[in-house]
PLY file of the C-alpha trace (Angstrom):
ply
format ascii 1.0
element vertex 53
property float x
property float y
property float z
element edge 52
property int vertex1
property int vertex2
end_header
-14.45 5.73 -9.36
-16.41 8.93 -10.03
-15.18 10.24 -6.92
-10.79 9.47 -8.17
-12.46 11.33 -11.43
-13.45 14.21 -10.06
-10.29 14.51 -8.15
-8.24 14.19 -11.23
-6.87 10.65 -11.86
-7.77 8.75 -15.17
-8.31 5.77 -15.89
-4.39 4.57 -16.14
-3.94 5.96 -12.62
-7.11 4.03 -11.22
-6.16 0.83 -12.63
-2.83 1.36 -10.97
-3.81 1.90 -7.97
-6.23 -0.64 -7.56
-3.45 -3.14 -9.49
-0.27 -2.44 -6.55
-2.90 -2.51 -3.97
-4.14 -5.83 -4.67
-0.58 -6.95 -5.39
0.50 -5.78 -1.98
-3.14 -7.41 -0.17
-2.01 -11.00 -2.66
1.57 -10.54 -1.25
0.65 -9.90 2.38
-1.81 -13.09 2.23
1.09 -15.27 0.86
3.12 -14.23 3.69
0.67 -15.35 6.70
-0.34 -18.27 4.42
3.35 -19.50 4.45
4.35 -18.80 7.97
6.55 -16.15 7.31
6.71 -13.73 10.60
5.75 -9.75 9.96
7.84 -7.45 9.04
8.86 -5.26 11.87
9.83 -1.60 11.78
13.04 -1.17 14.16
12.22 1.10 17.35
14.89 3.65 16.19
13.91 4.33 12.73
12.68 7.82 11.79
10.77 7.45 8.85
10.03 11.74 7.66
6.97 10.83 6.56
5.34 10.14 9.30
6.84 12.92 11.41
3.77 15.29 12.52
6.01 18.09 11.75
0 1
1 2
2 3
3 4
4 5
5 6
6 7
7 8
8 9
9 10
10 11
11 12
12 13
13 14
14 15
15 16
16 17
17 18
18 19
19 20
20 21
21 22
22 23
23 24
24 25
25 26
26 27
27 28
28 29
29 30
30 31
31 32
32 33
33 34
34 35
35 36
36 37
37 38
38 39
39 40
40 41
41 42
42 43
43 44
44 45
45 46
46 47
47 48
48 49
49 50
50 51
51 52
């Protein structure tokens, strides 16, 4: 926590954070719990932010 201070974020952007990553790690968990299949990126999409460029 000292360490998101010192860069910056307060304690409303910590607790955010931490909140939509565990919401995202609960959701995940829910999926493979249920049987649901992964989701799967299509070979042609081009997503810019994780061009190199």
């Amino acid at each position: 926590m000292e360490a998101l201070r010192s860069a910056g974020w307060d304690d409303r952007g910590i607790y955010e954070a931490t909140a939509l990553a565990s919401f995202f790690n609960f959701t995940g968990r829910m999926e493979a719990a249920s049987g649901l299949p992964p989701d799967e990126v299509p070979a042609a999409a081009r997503f810019a932010e994780s061009s190199p460029d």
